[in-house]
MARLOMAR-568614 format. One record per residue (C-alpha): residue number from 0; y, x, z; residue in one letter. Coordinates in steps of 0.02 Angstrom, whole numbers, plus 50000, padded with zeros to 5 digits. Layout:
<rs>
[r NUM, [Y, X, Z], A]
...
</rs>
This chain:
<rs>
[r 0, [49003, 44653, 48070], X]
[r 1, [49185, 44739, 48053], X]
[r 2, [49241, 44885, 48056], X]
[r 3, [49404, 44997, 48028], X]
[r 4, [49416, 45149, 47901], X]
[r 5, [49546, 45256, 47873], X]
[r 6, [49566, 45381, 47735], X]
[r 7, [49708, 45532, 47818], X]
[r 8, [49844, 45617, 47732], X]
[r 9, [49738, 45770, 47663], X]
[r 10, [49611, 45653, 47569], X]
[r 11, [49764, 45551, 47514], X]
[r 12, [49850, 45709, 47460], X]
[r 13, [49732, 45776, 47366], X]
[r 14, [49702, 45618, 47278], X]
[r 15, [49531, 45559, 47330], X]
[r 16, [49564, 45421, 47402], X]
[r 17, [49480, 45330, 47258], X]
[r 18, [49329, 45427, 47257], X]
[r 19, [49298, 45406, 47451], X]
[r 20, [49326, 45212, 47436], X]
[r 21, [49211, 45200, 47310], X]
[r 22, [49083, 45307, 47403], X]
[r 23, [49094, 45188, 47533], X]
[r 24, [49079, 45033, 47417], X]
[r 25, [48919, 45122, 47359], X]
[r 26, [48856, 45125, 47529], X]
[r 27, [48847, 44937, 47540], X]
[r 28, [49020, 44904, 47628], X]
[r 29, [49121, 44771, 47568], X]
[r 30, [49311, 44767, 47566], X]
[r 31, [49388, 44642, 47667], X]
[r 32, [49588, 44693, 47684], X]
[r 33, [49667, 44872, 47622], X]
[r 34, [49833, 44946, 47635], X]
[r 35, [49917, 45104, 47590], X]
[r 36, [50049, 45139, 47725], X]
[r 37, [50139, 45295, 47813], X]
[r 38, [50126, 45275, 47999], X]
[r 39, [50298, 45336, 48111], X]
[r 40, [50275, 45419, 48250], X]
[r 41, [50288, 45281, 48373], X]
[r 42, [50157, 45204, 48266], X]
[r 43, [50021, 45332, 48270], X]
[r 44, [50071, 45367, 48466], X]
[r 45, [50003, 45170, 48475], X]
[r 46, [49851, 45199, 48379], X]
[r 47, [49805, 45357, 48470], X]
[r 48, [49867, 45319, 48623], X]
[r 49, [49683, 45337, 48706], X]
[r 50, [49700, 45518, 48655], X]
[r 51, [49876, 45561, 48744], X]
[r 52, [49860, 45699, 48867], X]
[r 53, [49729, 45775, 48773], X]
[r 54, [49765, 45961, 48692], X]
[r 55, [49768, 45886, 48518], X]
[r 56, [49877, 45715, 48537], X]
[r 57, [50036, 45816, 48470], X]
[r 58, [49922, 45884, 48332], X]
[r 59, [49858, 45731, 48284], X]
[r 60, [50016, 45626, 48276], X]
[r 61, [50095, 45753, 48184], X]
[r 62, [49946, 45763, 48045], X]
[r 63, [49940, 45559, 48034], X]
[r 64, [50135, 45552, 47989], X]
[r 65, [50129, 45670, 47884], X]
[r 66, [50084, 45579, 47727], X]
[r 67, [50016, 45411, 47673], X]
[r 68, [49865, 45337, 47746], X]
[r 69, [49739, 45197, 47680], X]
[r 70, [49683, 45085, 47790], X]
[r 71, [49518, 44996, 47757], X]
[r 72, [49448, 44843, 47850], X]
[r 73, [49264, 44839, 47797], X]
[r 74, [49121, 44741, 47806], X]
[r 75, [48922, 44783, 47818], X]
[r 76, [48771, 44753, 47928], X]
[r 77, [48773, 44870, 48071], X]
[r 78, [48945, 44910, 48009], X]
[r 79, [49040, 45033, 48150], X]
[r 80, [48858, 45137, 48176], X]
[r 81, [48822, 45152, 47979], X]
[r 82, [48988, 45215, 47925], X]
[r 83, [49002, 45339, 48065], X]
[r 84, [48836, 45400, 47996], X]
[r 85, [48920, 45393, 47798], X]
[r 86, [49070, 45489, 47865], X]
[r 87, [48985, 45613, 47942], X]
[r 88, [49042, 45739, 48108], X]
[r 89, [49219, 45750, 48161], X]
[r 90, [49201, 45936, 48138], X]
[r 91, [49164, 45941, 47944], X]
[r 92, [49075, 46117, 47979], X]
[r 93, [48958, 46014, 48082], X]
[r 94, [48924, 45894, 47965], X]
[r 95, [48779, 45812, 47871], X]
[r 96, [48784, 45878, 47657], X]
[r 97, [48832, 45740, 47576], X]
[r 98, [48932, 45639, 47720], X]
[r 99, [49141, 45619, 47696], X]
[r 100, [49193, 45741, 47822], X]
[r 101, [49080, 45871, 47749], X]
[r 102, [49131, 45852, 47552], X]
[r 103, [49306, 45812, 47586], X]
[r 104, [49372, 45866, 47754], X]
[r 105, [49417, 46062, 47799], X]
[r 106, [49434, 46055, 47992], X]
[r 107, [49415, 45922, 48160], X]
[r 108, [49600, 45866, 48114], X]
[r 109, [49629, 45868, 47929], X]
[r 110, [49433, 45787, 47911], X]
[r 111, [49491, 45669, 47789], X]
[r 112, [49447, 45503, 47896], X]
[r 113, [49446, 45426, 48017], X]
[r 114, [49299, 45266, 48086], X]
[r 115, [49317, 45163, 48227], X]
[r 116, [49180, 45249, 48354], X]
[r 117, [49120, 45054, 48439], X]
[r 118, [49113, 44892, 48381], X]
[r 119, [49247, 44848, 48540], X]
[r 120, [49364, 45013, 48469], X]
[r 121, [49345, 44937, 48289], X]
[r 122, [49411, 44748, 48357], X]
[r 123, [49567, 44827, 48428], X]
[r 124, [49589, 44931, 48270], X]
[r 125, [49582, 44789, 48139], X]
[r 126, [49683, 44727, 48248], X]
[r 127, [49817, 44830, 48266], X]
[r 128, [49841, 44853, 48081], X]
[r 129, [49780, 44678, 48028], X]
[r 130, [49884, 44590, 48147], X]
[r 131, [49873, 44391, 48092], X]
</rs>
């Protein structure tokens, strides 16, 4: 099973991007595609389009072009459900010791990541930034 991972702005920032891929590695996922990219507006509008309307779609956007992204298609048993569980709570205060969110992330926008939520959400994410 396939999923999509993507390490946000702050984590890329402060230069852990390294260090929360190879947490993830550790974890049993395997890397199938990766790219470092910076997303325009129109771009992340796309991506988060099933957001728009809500209070923090402006937020959002604005936070996702702000910097350099790495995208991560991965690969695991149980993929989508296990690496929501690795990343931990959108809100890092709410999160598990140990998880992503919780070690790198400071609030539910800059949380350092982000993981496709379904295995039907993860399909159309691969695919909209693995297009073949």
């Amino acid at each position: 099973m396939e999923t999509l991972f993507i390490i946000k702005p702050d984590a890329v920032g402060k230069g852990v991007a390294a260090l929360i891929t190879k947490r993830i590695q550790e974890k049993g996922f395997r890397i199938i595609d990766s790219k470092t990219l910076k997303l325009s507006e129109q771009e992340a509008g796309e991506f988060y389009s099933i957001h728009k309307g809500k209070p923090f779609y402006d937020e959002l956007v604005d936070f996702m072009t702000s910097g350099e992204i790495v995208v991560l298609r991965l690969e695991r048993e149980d993929a989508v459900r296990y690496l929501r569980e690795v990343v931990g709570a959108t809100n890092p205060s709410n999160a598990n010791p140990g998880t992503i969110r919780k070690d790198f992330g400071t609030s539910v926008c800059t949380n350092a990541v982000h993981a496709s939520d379904s295995d039907e959400n993860a399909k159309r994410e691969i695919a909209f930034f693995f297009k073949k």
